[in-house]
Structure formats: C-alpha cells, structure tokens
DSSP file (Angstrom, degrees, kcal/mol; ACC not computed):
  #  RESIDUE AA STRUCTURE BP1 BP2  ACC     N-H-->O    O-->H-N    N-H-->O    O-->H-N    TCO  KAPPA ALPHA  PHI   PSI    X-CA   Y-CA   Z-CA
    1    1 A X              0   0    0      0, 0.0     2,-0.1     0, 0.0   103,-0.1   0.000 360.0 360.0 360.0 148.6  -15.2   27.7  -39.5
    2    2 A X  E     -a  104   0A   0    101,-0.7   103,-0.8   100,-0.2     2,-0.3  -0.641 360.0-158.2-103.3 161.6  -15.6   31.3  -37.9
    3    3 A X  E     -a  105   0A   0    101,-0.3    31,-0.9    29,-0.3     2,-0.3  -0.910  10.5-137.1-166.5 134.0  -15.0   34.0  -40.4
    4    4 A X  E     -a  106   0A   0    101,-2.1   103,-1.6    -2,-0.3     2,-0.4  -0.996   8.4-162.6 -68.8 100.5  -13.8   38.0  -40.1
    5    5 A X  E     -a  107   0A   0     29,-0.5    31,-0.2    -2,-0.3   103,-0.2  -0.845  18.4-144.8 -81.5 144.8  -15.6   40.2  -42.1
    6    6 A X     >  -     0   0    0    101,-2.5     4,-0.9    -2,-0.4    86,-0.0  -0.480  36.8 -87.5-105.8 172.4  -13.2   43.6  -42.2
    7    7 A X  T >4 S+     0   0    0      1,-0.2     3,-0.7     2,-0.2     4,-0.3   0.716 123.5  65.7 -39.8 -28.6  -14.8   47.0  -42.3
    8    8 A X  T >> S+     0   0    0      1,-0.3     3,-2.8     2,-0.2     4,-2.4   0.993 107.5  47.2 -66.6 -62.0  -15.0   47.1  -46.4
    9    9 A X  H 3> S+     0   0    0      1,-0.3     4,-0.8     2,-0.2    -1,-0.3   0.674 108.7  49.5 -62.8 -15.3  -17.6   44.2  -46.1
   10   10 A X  H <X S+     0   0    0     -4,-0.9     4,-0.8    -3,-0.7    -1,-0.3   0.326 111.0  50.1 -84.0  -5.3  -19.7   45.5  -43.4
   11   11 A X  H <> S+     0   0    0     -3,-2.8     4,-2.5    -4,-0.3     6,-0.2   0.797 119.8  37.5-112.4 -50.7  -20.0   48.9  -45.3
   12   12 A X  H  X>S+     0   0    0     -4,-2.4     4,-2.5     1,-0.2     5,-1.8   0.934 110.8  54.7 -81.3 -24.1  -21.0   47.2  -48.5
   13   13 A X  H  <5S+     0   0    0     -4,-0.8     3,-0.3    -5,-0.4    -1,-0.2   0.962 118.2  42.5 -46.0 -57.4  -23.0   44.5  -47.0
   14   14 A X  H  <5S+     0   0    0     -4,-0.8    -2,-0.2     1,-0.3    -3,-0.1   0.987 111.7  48.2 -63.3 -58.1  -24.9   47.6  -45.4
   15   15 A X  H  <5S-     0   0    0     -4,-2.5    -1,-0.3     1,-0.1    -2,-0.2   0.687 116.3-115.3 -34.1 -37.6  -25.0   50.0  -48.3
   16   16 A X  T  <5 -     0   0    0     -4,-2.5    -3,-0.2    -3,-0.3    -1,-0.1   0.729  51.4-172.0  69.7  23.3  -26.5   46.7  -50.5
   17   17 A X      < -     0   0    0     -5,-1.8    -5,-0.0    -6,-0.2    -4,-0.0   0.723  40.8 -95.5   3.7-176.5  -23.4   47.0  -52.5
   18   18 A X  S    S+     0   0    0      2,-0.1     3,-0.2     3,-0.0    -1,-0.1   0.279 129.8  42.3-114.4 -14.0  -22.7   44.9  -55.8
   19   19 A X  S >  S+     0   0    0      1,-0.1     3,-1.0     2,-0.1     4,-0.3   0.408  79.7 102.2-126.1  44.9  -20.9   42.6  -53.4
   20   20 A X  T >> S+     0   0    0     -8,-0.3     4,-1.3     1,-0.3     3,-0.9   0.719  79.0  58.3 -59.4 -21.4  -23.2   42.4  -50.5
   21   21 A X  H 3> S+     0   0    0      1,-0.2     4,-0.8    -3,-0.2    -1,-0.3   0.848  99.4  57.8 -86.7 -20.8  -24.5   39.0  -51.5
   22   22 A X  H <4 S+     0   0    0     -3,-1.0     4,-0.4     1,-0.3    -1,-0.2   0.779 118.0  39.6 -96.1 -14.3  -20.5   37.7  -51.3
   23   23 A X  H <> S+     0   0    0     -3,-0.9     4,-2.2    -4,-0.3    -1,-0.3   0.618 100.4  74.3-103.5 -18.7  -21.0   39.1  -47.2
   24   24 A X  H  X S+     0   0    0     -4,-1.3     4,-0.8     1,-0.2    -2,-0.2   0.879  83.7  52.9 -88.9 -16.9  -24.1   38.2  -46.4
   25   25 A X  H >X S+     0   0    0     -4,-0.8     4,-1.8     1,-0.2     3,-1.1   0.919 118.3  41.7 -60.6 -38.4  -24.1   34.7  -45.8
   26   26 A X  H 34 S+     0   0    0     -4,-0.4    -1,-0.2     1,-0.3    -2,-0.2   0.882 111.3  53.5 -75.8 -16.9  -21.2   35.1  -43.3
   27   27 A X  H 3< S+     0   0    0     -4,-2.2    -1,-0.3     1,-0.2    -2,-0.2   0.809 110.1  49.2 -83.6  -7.1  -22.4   38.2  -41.7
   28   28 A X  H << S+     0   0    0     -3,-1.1     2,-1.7    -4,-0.8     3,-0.3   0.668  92.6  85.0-103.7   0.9  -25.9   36.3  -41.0
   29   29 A X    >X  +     0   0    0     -4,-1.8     4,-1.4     1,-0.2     3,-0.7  -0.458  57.3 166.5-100.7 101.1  -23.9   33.4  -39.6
   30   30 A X  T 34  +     0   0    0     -2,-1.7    37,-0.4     1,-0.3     3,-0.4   0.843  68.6  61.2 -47.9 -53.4  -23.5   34.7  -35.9
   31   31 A X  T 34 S+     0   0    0      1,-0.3    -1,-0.3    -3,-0.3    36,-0.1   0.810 115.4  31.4 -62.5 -32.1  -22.5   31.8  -34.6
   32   32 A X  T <4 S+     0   0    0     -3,-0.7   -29,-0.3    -6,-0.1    -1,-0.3   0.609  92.8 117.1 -97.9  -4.2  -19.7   31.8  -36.6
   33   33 A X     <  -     0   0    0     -4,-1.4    34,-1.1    -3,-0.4     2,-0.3  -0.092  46.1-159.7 -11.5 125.9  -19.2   35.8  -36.9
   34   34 A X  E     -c   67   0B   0    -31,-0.9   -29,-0.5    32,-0.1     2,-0.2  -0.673   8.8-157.7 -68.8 155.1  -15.6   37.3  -35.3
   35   35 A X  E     -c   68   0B   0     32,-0.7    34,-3.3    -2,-0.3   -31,-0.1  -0.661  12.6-153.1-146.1  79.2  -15.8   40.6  -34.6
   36   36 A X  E     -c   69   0B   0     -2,-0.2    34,-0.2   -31,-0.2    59,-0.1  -0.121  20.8-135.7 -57.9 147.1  -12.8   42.8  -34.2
   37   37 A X  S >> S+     0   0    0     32,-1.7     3,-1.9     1,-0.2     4,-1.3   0.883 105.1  58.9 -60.6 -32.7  -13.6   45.8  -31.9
   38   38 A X  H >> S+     0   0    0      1,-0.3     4,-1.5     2,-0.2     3,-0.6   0.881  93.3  63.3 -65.3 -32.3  -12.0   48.1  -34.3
   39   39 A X  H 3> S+     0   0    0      1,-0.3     4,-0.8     2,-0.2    -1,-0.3   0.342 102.3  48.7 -88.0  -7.4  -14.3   47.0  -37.0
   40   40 A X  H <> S+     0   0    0     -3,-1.9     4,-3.1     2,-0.2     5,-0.4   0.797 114.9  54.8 -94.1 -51.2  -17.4   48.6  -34.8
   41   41 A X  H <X S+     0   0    0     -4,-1.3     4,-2.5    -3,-0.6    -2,-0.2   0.857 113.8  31.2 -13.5 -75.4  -14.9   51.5  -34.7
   42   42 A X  H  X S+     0   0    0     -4,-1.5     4,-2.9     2,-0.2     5,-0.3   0.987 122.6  48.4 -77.2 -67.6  -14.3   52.1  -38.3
   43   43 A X  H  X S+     0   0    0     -4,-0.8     4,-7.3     2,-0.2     5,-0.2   0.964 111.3  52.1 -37.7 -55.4  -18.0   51.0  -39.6
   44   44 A X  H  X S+     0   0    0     -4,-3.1     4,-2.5     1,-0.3    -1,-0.2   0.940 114.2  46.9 -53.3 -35.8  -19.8   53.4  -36.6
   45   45 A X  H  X S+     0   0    0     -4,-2.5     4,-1.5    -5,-0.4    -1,-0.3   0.926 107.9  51.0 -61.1 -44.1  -17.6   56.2  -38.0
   46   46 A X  H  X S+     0   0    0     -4,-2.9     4,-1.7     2,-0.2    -2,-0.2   0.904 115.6  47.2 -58.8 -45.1  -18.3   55.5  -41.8
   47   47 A X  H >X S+     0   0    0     -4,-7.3     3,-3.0    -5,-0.3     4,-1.3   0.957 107.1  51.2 -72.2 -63.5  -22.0   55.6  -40.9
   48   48 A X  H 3< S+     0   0    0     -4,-2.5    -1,-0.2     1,-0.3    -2,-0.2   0.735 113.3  48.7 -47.9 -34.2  -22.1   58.7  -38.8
   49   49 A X  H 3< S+     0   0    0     -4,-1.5    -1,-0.3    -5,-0.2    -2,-0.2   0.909 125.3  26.3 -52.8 -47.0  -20.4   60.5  -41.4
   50   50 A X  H << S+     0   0    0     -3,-3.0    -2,-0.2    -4,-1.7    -1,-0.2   0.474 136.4   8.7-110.1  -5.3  -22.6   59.4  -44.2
   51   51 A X  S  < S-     0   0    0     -4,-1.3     2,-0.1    -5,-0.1    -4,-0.0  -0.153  95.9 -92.1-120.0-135.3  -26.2   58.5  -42.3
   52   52 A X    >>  -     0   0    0     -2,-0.2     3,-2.2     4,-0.1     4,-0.8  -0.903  35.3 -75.7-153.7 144.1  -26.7   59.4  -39.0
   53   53 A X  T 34 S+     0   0    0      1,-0.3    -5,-0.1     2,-0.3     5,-0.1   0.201 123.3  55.4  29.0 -59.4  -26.4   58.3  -35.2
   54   54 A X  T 3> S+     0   0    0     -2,-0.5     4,-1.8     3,-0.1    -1,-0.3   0.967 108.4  45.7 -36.2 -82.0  -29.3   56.3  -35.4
   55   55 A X  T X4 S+     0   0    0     -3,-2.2     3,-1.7     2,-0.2     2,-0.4   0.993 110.2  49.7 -44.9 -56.3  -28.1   54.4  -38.2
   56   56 A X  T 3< S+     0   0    0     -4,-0.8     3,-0.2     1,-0.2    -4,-0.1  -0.848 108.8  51.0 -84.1 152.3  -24.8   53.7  -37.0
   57   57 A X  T 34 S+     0   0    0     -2,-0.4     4,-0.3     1,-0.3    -1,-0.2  -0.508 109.8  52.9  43.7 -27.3  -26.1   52.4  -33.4
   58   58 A X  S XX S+     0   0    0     -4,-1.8     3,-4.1    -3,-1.7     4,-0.5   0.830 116.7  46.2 -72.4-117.9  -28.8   49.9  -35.6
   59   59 A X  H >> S+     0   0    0      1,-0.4     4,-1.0    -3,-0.2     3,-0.7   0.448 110.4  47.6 -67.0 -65.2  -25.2   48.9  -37.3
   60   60 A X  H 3> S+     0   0    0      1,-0.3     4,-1.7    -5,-0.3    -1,-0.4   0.734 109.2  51.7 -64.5 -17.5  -23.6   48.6  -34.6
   61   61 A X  H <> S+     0   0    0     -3,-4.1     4,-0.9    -4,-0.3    -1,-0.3   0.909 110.7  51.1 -63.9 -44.9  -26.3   46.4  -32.8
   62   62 A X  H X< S+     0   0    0     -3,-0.7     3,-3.6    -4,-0.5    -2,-0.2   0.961 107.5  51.8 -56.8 -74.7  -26.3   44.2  -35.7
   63   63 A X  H >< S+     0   0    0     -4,-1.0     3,-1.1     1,-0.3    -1,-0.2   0.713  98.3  73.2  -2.6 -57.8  -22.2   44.0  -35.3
   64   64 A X  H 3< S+     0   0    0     -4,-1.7    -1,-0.3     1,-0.3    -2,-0.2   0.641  82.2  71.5 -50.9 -25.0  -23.0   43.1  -31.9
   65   65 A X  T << S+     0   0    0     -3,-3.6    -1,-0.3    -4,-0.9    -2,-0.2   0.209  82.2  63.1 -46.7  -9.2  -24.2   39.9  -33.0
   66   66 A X  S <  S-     0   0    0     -3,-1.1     2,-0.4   -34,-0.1   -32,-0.1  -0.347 109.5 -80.5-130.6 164.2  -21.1   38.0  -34.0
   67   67 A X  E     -c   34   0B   0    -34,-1.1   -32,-0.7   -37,-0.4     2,-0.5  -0.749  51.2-128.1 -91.5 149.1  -18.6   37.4  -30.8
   68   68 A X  E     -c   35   0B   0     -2,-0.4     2,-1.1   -34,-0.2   -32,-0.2  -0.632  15.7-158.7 -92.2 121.5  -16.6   40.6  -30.0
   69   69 A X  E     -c   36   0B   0    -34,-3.3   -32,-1.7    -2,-0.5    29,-0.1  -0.662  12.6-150.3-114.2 108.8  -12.9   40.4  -29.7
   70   70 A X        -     0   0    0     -2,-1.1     2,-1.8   -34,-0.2     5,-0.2   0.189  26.8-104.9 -59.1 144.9  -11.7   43.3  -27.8
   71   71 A X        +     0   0    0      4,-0.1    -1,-0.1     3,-0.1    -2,-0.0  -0.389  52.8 174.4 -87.6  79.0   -8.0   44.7  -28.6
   72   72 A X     >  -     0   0    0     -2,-1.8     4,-2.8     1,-0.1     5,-0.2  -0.145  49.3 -95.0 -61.8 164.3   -5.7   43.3  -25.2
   73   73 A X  H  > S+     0   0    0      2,-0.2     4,-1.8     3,-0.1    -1,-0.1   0.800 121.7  52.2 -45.0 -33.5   -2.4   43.7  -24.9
   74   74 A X  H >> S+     0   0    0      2,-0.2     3,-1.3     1,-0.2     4,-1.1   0.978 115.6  44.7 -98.4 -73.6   -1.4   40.2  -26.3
   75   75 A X  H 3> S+     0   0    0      1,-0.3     4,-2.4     2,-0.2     5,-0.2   0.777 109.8  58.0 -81.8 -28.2   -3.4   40.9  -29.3
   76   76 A X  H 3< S+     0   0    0     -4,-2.8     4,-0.4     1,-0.2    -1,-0.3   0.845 109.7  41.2 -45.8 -47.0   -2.1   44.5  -29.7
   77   77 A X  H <X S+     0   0    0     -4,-1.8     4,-2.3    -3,-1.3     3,-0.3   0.945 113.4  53.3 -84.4 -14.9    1.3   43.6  -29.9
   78   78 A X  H  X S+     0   0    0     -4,-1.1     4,-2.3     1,-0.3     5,-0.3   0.893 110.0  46.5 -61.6 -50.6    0.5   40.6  -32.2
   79   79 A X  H  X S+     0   0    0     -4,-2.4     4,-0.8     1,-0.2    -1,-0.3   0.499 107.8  65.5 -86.8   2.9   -1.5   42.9  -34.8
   80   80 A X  H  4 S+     0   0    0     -4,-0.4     4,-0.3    -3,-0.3    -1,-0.2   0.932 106.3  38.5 -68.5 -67.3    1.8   45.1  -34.1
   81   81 A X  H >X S+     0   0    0     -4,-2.3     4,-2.5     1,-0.2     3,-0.8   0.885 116.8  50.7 -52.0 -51.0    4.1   42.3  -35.8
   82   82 A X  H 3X S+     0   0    0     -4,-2.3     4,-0.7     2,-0.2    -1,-0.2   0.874 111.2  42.7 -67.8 -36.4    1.8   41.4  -38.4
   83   83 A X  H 3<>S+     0   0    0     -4,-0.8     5,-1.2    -5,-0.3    -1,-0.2   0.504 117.6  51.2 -94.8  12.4    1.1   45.0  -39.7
   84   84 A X  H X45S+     0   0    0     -3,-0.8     3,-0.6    -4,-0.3    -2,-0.2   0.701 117.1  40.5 -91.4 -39.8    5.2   45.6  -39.4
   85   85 A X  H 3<5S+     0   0    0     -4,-2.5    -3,-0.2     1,-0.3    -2,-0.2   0.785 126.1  33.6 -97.6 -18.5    5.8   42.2  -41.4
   86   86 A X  T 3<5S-     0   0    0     -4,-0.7    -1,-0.3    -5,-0.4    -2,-0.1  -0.256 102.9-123.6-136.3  37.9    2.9   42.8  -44.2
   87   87 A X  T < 5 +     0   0    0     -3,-0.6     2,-0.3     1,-0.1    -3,-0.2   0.647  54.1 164.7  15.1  71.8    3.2   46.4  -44.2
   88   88 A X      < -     0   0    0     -5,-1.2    -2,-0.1    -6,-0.1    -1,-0.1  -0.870  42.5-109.0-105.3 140.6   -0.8   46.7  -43.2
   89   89 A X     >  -     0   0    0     -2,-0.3     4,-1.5     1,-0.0     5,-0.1  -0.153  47.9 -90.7 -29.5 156.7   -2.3   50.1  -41.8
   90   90 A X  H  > S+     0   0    0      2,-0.2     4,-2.4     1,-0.2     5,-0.2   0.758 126.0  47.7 -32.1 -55.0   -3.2   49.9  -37.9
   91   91 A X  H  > S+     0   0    0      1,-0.2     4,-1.3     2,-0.2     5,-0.2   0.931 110.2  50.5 -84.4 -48.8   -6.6   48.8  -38.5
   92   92 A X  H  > S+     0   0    0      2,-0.2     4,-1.9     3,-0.1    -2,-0.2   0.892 106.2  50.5 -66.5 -21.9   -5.8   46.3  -40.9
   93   93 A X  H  X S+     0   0    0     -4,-1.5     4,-3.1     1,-0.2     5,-0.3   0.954 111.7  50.2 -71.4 -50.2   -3.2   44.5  -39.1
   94   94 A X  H  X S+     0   0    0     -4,-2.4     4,-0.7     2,-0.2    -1,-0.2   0.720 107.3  55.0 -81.3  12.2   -5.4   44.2  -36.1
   95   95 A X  H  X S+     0   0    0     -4,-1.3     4,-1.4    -5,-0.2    -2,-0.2   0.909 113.2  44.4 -60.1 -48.4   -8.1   42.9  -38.4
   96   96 A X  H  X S+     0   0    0     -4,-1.9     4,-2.4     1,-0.2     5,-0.5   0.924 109.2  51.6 -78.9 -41.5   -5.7   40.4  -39.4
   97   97 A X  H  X S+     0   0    0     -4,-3.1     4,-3.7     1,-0.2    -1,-0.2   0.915 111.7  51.0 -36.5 -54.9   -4.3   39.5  -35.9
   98   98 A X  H  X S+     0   0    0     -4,-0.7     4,-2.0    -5,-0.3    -1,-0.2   0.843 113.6  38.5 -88.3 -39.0   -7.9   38.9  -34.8
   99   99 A X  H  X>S+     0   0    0     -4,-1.4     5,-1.8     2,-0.2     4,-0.9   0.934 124.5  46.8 -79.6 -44.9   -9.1   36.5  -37.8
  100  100 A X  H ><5S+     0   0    0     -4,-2.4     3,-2.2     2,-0.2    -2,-0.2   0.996 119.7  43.6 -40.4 -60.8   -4.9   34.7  -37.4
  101  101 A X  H 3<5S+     0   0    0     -4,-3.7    -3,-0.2    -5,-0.5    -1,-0.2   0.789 118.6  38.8 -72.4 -29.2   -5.6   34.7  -33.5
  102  102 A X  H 3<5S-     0   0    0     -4,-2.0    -1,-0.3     2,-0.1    -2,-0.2   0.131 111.6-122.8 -88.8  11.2   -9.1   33.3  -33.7
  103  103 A X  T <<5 +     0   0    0     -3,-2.2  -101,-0.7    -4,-0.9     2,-0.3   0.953  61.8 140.2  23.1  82.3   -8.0   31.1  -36.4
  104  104 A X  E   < -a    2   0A   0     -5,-1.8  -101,-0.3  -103,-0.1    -1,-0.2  -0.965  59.6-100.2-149.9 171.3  -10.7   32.4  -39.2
  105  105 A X  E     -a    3   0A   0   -103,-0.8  -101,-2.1    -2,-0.3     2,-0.5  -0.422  35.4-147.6-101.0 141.4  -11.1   33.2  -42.6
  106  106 A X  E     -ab   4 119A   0     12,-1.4    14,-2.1  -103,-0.2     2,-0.5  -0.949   8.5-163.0-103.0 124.9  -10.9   37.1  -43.3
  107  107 A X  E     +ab   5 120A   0   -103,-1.6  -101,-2.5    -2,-0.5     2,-0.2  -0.947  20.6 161.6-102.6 141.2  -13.0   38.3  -46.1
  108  108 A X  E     - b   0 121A   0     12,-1.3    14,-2.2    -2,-0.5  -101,-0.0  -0.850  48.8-152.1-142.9 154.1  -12.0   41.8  -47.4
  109  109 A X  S    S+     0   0    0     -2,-0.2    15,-0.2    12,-0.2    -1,-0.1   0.568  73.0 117.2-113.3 -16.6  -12.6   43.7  -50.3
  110  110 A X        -     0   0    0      1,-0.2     4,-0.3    -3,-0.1    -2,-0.1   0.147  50.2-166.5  20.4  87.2   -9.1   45.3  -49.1
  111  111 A X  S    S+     0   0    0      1,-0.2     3,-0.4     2,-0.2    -1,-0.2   0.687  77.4  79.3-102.6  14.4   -6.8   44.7  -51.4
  112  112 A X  S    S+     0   0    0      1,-0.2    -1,-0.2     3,-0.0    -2,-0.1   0.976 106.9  35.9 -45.1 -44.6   -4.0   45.7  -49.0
  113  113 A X  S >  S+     0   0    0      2,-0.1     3,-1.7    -3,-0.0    -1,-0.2   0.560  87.1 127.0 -90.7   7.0   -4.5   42.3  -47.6
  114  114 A X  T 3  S+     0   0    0     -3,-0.4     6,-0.1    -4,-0.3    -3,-0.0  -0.386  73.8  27.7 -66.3 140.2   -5.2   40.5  -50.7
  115  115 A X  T 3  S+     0   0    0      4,-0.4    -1,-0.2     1,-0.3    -2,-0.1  -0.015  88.1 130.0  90.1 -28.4   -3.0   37.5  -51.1
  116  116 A X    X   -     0   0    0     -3,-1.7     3,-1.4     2,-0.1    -1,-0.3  -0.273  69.6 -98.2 -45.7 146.7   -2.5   36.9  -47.2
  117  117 A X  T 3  S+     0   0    0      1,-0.2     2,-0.4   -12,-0.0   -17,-0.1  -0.218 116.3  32.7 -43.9 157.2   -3.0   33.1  -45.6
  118  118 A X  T 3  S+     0   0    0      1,-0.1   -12,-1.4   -19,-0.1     2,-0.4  -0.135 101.4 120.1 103.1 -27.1   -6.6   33.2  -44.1
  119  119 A X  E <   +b  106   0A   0     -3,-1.4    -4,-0.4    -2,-0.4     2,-0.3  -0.772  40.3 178.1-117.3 106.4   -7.8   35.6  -46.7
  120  120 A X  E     -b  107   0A   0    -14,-2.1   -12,-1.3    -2,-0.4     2,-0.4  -0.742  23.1-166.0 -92.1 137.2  -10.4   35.6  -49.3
  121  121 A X  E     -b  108   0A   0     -2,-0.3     2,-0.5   -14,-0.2   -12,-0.2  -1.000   3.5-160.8-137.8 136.9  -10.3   39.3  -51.0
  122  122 A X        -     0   0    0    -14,-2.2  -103,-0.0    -2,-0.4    -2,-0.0  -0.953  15.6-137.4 -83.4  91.9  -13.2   40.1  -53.1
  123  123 A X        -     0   0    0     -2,-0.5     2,-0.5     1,-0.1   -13,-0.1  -0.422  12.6-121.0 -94.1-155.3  -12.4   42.9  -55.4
  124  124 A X    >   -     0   0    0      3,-0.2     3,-2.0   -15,-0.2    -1,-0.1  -0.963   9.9-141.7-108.5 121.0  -15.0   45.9  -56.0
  125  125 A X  T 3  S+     0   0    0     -2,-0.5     3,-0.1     1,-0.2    -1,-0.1   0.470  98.2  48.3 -90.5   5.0  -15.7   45.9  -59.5
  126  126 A X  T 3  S+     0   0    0      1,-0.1     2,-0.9     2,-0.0    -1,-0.2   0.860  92.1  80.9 -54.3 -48.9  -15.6   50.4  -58.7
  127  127 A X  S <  S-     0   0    0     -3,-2.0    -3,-0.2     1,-0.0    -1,-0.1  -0.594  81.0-149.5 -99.3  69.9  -13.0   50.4  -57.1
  128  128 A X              0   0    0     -2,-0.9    -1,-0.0     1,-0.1    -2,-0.0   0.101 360.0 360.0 -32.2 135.7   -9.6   50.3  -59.7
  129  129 A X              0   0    0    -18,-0.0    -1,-0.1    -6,-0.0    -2,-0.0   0.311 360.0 360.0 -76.9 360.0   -6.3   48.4  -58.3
C-alpha cells in the first residue's frame, strides 16, 4: 500500500528522533513512498534553517526517492476542500489531498490530522497535546 509520510516524519526520521524507527521502514520503502512536493518544501526549509544547504539538498535527494506528486490544479483545489472541511493549514490539507488522491496511508506526528481516514498519527512523546 503506498504511504505519505508528512513533513513532521521526515524531520524526525532525519534528526534520529525517538520516533524515527516508527518512519523508517516506510521512508526506506521507495517503491511504495508518495511524495507531496510541499513536503520537499517544508523539510528543505526546516533544514536550511537548522543545518545548512548541503544538508538539506542530501535530504532532499533522499525525498527524491519516493514518487513525487507535484501540486496541479485538480489537486490544488481538492487539498482546497479538504483543508476548508477539516480545518487543516495549507500544507496540511495538501498533504492530505495527495495521500486521499493517491489512495495512501498518511503517517504524521501532526496532531492536526490525527483522527482523519487514511491516517496513522504518531504522537511525540515532547511534544504536549
């Protein structure tokens, strides 16, 4: 089954988190990898902020690995609806659009999306609800 991981899991997955292990089997299965474009976005930013250039271009090669699904029209207005009905941020709603539209399981440590169809939410045992 092909599987989203959203930006929170790529950051801890990189970092070596306390719940990378729960991200790394899906991030090392390529074949079955989605890959929202925003999620190169959001990740490449976190690193440049917090590495540098370097790093996030090595993350984002790795990203590259999974298939990429680019933000169209059709999926734009879809992640439109979804983050209007589920009161999601921009980035999460097309996160969610893209694991809905590619019909895969999203893992998040997010808990905006916690409790959506499709969604396994991990939380971060830091992070307070």
């Amino acid at each position: 089954m092909p599987s989203v991981v959203d930006s929170s899991g790529w950051i801890e997955f990189f970092v070596g988190g306390s719940n990378a292990d729960r991200f790394e089997k899906v991030i090392e299965n390529t074949e079955d990898l989605v890959v929202p474009a925003i999620s190169i976005t959001e990740v490449y930013r976190w690193v440049l902020r917090e590495s540098s250039q370097t790093d996030a271009l090595t993350v984002a090669a790795l990203m590259r690995q999974g298939k990429i699904i680019p933000l169209d029209e059709r999926l734009a207005v879809v992640a439109a609806e979804v983050s209007h009905r589920h009161r999601l941020s921009l980035a999460d709603g097309i996160i969610y659009a893209t694991a809905l539209e590619t019909s895969a399981k999203l893992l998040t440590q997010d808990a905006d999306l916690e409790g959506l169809p499709g969604v396994t939410y991990v939380p971060h045992p830091a992070r307070k609800r």
